[in-house]
N, C-alpha and C positions, 0 to 999 in steps of 0.2 A: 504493500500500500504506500503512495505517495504521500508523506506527513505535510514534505514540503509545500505541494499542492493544496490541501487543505488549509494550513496555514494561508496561503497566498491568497485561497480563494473566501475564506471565513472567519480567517485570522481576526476582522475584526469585531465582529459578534459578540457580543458579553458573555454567551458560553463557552465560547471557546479560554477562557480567562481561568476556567474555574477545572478545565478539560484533565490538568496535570494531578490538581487535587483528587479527581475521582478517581483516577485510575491507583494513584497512591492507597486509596485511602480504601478500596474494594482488594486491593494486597489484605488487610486486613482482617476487611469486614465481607462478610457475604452479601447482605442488603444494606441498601440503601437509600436513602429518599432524599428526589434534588428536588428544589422550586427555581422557578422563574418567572419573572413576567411577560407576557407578550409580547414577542419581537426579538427576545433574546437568541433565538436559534439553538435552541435547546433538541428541540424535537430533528434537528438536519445537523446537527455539529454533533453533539456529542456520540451520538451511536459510532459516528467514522471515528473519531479519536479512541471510541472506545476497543476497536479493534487492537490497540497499541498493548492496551491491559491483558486482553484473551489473544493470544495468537494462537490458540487452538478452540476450533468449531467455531459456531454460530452464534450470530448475534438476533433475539425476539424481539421486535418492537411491534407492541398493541397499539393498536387504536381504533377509539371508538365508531366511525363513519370511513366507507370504502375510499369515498374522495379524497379525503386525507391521507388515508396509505398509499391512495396512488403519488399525489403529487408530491409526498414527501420522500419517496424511494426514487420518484422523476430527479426531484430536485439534489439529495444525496449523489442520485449517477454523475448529474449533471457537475457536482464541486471536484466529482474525482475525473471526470472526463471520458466518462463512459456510459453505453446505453445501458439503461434498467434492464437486469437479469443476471450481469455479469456479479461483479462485486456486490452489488446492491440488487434486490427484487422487491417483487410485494406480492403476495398471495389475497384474495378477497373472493367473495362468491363469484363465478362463473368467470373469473379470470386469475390467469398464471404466467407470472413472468421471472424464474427463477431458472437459476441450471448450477451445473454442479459445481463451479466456481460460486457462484452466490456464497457468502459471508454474515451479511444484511438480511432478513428476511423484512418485511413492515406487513402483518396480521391483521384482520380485524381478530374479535375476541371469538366470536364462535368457530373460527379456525384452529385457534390455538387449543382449544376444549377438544375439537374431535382428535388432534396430534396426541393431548395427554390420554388419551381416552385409548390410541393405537398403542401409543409408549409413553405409560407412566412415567418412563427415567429421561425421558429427554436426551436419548443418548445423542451425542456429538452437537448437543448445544449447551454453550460457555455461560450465557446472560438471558434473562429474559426482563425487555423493559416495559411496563406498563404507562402509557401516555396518556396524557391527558384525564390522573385517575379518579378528578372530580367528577366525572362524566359516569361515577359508578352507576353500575347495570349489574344484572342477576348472573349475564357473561362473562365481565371483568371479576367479579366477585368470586366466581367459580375456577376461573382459569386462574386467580390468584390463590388459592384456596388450595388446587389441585399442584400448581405448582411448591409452592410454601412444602406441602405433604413429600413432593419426589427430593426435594432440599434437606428433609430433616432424615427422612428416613432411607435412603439410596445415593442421594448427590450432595452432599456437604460442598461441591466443589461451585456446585449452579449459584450463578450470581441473580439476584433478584434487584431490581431498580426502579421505584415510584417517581416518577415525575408527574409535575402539574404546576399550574398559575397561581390556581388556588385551591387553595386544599390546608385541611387541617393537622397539621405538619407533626406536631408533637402527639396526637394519638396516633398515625401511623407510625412513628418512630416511635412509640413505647412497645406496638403488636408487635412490630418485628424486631424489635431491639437492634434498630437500625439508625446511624448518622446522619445528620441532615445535613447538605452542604446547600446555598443559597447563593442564585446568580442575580447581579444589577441588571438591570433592564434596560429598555434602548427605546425607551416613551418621547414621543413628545405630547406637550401637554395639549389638552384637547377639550374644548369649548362645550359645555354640556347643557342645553335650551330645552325644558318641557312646554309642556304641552299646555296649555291654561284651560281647557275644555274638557270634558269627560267625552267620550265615544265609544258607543254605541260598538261592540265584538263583532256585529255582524256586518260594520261598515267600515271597517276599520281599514281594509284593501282602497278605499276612496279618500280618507286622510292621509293616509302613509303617502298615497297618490300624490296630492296636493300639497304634502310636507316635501317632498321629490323638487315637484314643480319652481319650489319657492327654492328650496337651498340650489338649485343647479342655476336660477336665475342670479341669489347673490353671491355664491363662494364658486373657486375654480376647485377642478380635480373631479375625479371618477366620485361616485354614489355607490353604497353599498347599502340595500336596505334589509331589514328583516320581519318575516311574515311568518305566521301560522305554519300555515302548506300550501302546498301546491294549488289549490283551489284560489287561494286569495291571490297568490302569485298573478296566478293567470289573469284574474279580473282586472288587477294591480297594472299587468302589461297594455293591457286590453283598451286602459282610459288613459296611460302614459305616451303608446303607441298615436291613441286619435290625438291627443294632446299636444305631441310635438311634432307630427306631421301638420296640425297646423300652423304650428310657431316656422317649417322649414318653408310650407307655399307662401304665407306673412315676409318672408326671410327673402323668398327667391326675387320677391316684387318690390323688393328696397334694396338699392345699389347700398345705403351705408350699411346695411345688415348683410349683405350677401356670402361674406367670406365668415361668418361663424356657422360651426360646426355644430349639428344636433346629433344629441346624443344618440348610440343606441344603447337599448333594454336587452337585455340578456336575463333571462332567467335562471336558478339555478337548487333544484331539488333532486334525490337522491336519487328517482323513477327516471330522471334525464339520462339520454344515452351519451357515455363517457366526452364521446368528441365534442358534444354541447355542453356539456362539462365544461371544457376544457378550454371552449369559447369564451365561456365568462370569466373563467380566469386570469386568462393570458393577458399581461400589459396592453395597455390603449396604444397605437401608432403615436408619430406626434402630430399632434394638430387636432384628436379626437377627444372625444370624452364617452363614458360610457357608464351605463346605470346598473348593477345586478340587482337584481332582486332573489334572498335565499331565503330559506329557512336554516333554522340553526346548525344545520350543516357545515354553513363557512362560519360557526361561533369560535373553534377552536381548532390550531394544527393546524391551518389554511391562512396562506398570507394571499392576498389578491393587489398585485403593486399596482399604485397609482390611488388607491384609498385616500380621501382626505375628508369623506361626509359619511358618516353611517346615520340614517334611519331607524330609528326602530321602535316598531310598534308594541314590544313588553308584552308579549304576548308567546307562547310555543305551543304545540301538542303535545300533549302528556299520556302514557299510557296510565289506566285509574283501575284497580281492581275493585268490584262490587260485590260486596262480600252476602247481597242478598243472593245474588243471580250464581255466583262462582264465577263469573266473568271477567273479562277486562275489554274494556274499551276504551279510545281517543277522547280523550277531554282538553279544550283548550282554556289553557289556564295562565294568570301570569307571571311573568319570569321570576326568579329568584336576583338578588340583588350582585352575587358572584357571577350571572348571567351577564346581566346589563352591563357588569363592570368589563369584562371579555367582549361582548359586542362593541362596547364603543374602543375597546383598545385596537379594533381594526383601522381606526383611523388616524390612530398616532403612530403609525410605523415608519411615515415616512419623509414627512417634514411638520414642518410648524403651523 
């Protein structure tokens, strides 16, 4: 592995700062629990540095949402200068891009469950890191669970590693009787305006709308906003679409307005097929500006460059068990306040 490279390419990241520390200090310790803030590059730095600590087998990185394994194993290939498969891959439902060179693997959590479920021992994997593990799920919970069990009783040698933004540090470090190492962050600071009106859950895809229309008319830089689901998205697109195809014939018919650019809308939920995905990710050209509209999907793991306005309607879908019925079902409910704090850090990644 290229160290050099790395360095060169992420050297300046606030994880990578902290990168010498963990590998020292996993000589030690089995587990460990690192925090960062958003934007530190925690989730794409440290897994490659950490190859430096294990030079024998694999490296596990969880995460919670496919989007995020992808583009965090894309962008990985990308600091070492290779395509995704090689040193770096990522496994997720109905897609695989790994081969026997792979080092790096990036999981969702129900991947990692069926692996322990084939081999308890984890044989020829060094680390496993769980990302993002405020985002706990009954998967993560399990697959930490099952792991923790092949550590104690088979592999004293498997390294365990919690990362996250936020997260409650000193209870996870008492279960594992694990070190905490904590990285500075790479924020800028970022202007936070509510709302003065109450609105109405079921119209909420028509203010977010109209919150869109206003911040793109007064601040530069891309929009990232966040909705429910897919449903509200779509309506969201639906009245932003009529809305600035009028502002662009307004635009076409006045020489002084002529040469600005209207945005496009990009949607972005998990149902979307990868390459539309991938649309709303990718940097704006210059001269463009562009709107995503996600659900919580891009909340965490996912940098989308060019960010300077997040949106967001405080609102998510929640899976709710009904303890009449034995059920569960989609209830949308509002964010928790570690939510809102991770949404709007979208928009301090990248300048002032």
């Amino acid at each position: 592995m290229n160290y050099d490279r790395i360095q060169q390419q992420a050297g300046h990241l606030p994880a990578f700062q902290i990168a010498d520390t963990i590998n020292s200090t996993l000589k030690e310790s089995a587990n460990l629990v690192v925090t960062a803030p958003p934007g530190a590059g925690k989730s794409t730095v440290l897994p490659l540095t950490l190859l430096e600590a294990t030079p024998q087998g694999k490296i596990l990185m969880l995460e919670p949402r496919r989007l995020a394994a992808r583009q965090i194993a894309e962008r990985m290939a990308s600091i070492l200068g290779e395509p995704v498969g090689k040193t770096v891959g990522y496994r997720v439902r109905f897609e695989n891009k790994v081969s026997s060179e792979t080092r790096i693997e990036v999981l969702t959590e129900g991947i990692l469950t069926r692996m322990l479920i084939h081999d308890a021992t984890l044989e020829g994997v060094s680390a496993v890191i769980f990302d993002e593990f405020h985002e706990r799920s009954i998967n993560s919970d399990l697959a930490l669970a099952l792991t923790r069990q092949a550590q104690e009783i088979i592999r004293p040698d498997l390294k365990i590693i919690i990362m996250s933004a936020t997260i409650d540090a000193s209870a996870i470090c008492e279960a594992l009787q694990a070190p905490l190492i904590e990285s500075e962050g790479r924020m800028f600071p970022v202007e936070t305006i509510y709302s003065e009106t109450d609105i109405a859950r079921y119209d909420i895809y028509k203010e977010v709308a109209a919150t869109i229309l206003k911040a793109a008319d007064k601040h530069e830089g891309d929009i990232l906003a966040f909705l429910p689901g897919q449903s509200e998205i779509l309506k969201c697109k639906e009245i932003l679409d009529a809305s600035l195809s009028r502002a662009a014939e307004a635009s076409s018919s006045s020489s002084a307005s002529s040469e600005l650019s209207v945005p496009q809308v990009y949607p972005l939920y998990g149902n979307l097929p990868p390459e539309k995905q991938r649309l709303a990710i990718a940097p704006s050209r210059e001269g463009e500006r562009k709107i995503v509209l996600a659900t919580p999907i891009a909340e965490t793991s996912l940098t989308i460059e060019g960010v300077r306005i997040v949106v967001d309607s405080g609102l998510c879908r929640k899976l709710v068990y009904d303890a009449r019925t034995g059920l569960s079902h989609l209830e949308t409910v509002t964010i928790s306040k570690d939510m809102a704090t991770q949404r709007r850090g979208r928009a301090g990644r990248v300048a002032e």
